[in-house]
Backbone bond lengths (Angstrom), bond angles and torsions (degrees), N, CA, C in turn:
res aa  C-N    CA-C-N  psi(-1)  N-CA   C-N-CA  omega(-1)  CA-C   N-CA-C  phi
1 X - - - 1.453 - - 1.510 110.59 -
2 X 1.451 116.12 -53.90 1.657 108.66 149.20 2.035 81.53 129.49
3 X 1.177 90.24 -160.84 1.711 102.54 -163.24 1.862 96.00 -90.60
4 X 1.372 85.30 123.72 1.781 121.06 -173.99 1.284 112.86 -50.78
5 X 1.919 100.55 -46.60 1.239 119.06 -177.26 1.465 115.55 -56.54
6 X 1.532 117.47 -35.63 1.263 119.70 -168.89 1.592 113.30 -81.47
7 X 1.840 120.29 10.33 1.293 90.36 -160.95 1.841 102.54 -99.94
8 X 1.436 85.97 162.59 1.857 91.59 -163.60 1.226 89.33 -80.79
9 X 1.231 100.61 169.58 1.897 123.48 160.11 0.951 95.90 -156.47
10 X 1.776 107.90 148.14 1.502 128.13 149.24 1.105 108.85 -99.06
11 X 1.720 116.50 139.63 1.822 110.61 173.91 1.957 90.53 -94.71
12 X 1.526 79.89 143.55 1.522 99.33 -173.29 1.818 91.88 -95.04
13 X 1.577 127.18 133.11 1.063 102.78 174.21 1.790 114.58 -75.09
14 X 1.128 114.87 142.70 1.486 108.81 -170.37 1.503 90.72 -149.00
15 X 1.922 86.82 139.85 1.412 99.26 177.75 0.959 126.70 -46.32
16 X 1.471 125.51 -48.11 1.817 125.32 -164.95 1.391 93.65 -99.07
17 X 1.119 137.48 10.48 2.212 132.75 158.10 1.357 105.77 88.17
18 X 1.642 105.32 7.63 1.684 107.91 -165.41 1.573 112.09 -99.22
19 X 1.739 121.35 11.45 1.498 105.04 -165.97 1.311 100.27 -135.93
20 X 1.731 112.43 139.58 1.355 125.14 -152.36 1.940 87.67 -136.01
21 X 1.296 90.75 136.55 1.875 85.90 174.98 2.032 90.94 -120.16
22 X 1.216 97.94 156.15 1.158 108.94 -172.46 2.051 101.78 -125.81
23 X 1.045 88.95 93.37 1.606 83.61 -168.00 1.540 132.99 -65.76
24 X 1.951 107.09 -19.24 1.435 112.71 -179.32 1.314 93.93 -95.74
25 X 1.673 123.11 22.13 2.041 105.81 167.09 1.636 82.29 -123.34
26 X 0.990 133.45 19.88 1.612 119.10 -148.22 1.632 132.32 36.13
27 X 1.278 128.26 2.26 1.427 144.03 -145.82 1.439 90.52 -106.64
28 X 1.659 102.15 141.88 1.236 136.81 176.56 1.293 102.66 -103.63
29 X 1.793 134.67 107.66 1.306 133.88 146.55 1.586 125.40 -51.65
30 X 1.108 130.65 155.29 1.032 115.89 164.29 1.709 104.03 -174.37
31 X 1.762 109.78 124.55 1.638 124.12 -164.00 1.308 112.41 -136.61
32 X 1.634 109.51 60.70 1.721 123.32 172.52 1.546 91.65 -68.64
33 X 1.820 86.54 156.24 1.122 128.11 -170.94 1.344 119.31 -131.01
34 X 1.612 101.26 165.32 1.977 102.15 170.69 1.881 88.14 72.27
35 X 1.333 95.18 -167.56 1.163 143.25 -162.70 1.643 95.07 -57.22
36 X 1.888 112.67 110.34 1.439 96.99 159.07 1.460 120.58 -100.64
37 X 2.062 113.99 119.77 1.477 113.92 -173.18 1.346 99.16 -121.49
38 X 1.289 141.79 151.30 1.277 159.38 -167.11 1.508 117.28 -51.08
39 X 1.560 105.87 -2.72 1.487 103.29 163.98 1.919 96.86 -119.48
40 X 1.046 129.14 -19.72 1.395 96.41 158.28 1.476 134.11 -102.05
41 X 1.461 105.27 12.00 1.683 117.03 145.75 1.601 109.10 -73.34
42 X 1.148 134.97 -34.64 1.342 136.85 161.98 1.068 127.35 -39.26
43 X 1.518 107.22 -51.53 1.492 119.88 -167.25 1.647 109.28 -91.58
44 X 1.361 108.74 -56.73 1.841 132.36 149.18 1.131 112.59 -13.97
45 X 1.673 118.86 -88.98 1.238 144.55 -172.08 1.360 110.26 -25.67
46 X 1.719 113.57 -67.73 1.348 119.51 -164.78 2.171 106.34 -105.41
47 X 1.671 95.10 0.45 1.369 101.59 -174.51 1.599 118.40 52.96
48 X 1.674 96.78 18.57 1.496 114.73 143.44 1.917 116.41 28.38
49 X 1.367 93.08 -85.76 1.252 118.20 -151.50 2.037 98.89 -82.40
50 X 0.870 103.33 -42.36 1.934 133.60 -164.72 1.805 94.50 -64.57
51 X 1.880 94.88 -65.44 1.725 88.39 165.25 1.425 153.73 -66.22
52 X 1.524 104.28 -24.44 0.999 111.07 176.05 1.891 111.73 -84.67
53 X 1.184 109.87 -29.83 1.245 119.05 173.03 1.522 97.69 -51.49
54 X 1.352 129.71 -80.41 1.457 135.40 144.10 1.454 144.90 16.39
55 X 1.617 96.08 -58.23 1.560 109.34 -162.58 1.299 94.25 73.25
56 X 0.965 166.70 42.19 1.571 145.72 178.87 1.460 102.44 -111.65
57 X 1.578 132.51 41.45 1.363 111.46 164.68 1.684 139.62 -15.15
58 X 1.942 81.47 -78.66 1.588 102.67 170.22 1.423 121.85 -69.29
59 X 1.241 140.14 65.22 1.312 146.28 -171.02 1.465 115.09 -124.67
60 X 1.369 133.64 117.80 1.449 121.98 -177.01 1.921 96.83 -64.28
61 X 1.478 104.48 171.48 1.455 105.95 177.06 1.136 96.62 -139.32
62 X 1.671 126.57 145.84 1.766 129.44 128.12 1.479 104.56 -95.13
63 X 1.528 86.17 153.91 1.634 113.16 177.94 1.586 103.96 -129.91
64 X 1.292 115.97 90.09 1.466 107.49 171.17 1.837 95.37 -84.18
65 X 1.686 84.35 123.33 1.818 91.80 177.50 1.630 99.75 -110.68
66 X 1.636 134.56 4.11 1.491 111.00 141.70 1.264 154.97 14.61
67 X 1.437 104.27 -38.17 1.791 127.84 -161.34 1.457 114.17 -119.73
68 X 1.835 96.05 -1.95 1.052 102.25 179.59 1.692 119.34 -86.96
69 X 1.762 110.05 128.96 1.307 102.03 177.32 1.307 141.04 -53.58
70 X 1.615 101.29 -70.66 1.323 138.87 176.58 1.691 135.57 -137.83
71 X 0.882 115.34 138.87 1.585 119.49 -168.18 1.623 123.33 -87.23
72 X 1.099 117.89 101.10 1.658 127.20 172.19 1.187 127.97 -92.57
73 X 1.263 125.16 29.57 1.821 123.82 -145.06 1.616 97.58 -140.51
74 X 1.426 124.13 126.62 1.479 159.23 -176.13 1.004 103.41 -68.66
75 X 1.661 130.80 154.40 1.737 129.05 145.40 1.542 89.09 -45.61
76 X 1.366 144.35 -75.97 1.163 144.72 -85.17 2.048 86.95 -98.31
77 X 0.984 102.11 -38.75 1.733 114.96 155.47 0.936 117.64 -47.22
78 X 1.402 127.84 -68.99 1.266 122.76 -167.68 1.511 113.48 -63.36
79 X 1.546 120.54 -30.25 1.375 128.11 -159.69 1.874 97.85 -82.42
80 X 1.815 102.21 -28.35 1.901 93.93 178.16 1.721 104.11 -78.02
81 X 1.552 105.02 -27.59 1.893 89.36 -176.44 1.481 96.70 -48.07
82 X 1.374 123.81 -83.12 1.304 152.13 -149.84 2.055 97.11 -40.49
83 X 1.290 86.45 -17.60 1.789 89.47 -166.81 1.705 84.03 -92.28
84 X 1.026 118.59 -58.50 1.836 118.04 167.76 1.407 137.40 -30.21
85 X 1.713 82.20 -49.93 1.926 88.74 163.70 1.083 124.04 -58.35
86 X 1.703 106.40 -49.95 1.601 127.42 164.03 1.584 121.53 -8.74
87 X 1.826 90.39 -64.75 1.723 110.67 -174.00 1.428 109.20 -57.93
88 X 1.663 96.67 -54.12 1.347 113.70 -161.44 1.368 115.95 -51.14
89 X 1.450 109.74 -42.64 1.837 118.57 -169.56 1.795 104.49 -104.99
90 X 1.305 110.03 36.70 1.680 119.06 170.46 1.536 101.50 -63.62
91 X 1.068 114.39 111.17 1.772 121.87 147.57 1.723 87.41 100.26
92 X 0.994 130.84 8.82 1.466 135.51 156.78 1.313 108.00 -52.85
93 X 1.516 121.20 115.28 1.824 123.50 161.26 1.182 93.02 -81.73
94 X 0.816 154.47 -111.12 1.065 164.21 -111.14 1.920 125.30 -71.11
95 X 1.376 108.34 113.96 1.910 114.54 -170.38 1.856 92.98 -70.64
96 X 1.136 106.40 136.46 1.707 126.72 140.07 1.096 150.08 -102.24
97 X 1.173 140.42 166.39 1.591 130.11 -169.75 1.163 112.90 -109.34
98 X 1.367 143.56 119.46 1.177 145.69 174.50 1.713 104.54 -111.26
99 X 1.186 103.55 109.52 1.625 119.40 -179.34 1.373 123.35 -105.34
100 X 1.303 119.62 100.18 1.618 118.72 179.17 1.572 102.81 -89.00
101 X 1.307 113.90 145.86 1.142 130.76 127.32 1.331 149.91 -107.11
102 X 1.448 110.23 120.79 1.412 114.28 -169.28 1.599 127.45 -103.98
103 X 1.420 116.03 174.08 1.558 112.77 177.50 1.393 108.21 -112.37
104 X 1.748 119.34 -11.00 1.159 103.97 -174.47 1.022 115.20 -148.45
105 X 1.244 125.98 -171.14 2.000 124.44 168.51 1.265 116.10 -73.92
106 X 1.409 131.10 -28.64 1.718 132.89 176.94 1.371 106.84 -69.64
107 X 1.489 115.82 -30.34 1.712 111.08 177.22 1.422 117.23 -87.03
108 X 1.729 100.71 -32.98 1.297 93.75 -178.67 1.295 134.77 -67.06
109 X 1.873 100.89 -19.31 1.798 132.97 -173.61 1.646 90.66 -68.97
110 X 1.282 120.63 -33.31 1.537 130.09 -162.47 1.494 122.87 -67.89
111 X 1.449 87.94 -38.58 2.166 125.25 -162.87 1.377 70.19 -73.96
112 X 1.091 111.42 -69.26 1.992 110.43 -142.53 1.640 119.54 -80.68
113 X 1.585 94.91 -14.88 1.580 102.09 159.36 1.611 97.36 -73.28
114 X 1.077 136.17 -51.31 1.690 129.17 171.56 1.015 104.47 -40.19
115 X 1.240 138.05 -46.49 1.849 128.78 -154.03 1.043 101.62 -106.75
116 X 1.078 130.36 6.51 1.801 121.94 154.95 1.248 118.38 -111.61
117 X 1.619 130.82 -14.79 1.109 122.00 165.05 1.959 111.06 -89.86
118 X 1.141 121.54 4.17 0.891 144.50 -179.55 2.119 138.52 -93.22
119 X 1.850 94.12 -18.28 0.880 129.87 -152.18 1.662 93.76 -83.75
120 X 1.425 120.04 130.15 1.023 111.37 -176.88 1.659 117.87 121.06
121 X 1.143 113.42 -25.45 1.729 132.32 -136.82 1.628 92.22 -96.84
122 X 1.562 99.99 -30.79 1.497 102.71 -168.11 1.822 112.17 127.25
123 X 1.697 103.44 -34.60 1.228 106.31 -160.68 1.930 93.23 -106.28
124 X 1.559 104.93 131.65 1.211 115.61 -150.62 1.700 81.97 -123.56
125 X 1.775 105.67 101.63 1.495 108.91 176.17 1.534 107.83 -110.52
126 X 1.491 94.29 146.86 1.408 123.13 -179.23 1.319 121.44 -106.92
127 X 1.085 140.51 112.86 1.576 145.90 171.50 1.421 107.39 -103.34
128 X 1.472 116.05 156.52 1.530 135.74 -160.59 1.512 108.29 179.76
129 X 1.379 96.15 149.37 1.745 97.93 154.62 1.773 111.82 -112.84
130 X 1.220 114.02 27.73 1.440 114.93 -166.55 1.704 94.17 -133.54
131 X 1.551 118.62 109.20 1.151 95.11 -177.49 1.563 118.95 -94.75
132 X 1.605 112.82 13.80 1.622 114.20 158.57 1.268 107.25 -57.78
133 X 1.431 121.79 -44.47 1.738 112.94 176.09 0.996 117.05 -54.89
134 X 1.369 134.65 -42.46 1.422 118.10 -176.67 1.397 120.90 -93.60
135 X 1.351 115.14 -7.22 1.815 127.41 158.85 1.624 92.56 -57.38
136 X 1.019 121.86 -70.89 1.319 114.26 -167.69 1.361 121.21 -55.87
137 X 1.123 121.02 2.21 1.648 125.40 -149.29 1.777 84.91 -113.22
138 X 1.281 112.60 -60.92 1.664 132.05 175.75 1.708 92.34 -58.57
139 X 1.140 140.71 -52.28 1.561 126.03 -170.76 1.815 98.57 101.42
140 X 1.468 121.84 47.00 1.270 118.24 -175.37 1.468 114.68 -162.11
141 X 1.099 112.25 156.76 1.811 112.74 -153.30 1.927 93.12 -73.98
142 X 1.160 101.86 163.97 1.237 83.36 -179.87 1.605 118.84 -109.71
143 X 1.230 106.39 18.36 1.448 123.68 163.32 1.857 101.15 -65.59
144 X 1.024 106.95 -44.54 1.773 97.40 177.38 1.444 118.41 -51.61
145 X 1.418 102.28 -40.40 1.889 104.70 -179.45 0.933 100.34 -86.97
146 X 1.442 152.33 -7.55 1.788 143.27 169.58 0.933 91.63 -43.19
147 X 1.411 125.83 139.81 1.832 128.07 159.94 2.063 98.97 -60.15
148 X 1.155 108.10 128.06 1.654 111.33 162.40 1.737 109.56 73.32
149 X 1.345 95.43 10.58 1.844 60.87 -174.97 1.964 100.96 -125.62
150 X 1.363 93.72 9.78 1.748 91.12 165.40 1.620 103.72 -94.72
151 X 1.458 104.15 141.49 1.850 114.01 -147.50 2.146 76.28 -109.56
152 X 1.590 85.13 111.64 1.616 106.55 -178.02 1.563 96.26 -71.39
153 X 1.994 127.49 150.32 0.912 118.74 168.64 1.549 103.54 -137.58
154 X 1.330 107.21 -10.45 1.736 101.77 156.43 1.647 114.38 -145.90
155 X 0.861 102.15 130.08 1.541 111.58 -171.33 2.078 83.00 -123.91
156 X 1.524 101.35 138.26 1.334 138.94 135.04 1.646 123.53 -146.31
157 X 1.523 79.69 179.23 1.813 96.15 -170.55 1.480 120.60 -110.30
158 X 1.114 97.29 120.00 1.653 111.74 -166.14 1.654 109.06 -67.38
């Protein structure tokens, strides 16, 4: 993978302070917090706000959801994101990886209600509580997705 120290990031400005793009993996980080309710699974989920600011459609993503407290969010939510992504990735060739990581069974029941109503869209999500699985899944050490411990050496703002 090569020296840790060297890898770039751009900070994407993002509403909730949680989304980091990593431009020599192409990968979008992303480590919301507090309270998950159907507009910051909205915004979270597909990093909404981070990509389009961006351009970064085609971008694999992690979502370490860890930090997450508590859960406020409906089928009836989950079924309009998935209809959003829908819009969003029209005339998109190209499949991506959307990788959650979770701490528990209420998030994980959550992820995978996403990835089946979701299925189809292009964007091919992965849930785990092991985040070597989803390092491996993205093609990247998994010291990069540790929260804090890949040693940033250029950060700008997109």
């Amino acid at each position: 993978m090569g020296n840790d120290a060297m890898v770039e990031v751009s900070m994407i400005t993002c509403p909730f302070q949680c989304g980091q793009y990593y431009s020599q993996y192409e990968l979008l980080i992303c480590r919301p917090h507090g309270k998950l309710t159907g507009d910051l699974m909205n915004d979270v989920a597909i990093c909404r706000e981070c990509i389009q600011q961006s351009g970064l459609i085609q971008v694999n993503r992690f979502h370490d959801l860890r930090d997450i407290t508590s859960i406020e969010l409906g089928f009836r939510e989950v079924v309009q994101l998935c209809e959003s992504e829908g819009v969003m990735r029209e005339g998109q060739s190209t499949a991506i990886h959307a990788c959650y990581l979770v701490p528990n069974a209420l998030l994980y029941g959550t992820i995978r209600m996403y990835q089946s109503l979701i299925e189809g869209s292009g964007v091919m999500v992965h849930v785990s509580y092991d985040l070597n699985d989803l390092a491996e899944i993205l093609g990247v050490e998994a010291s990069l997705l540790a929260d804090g411990s890949a040693s940033i050496a250029d950060k700008r703002h997109l």
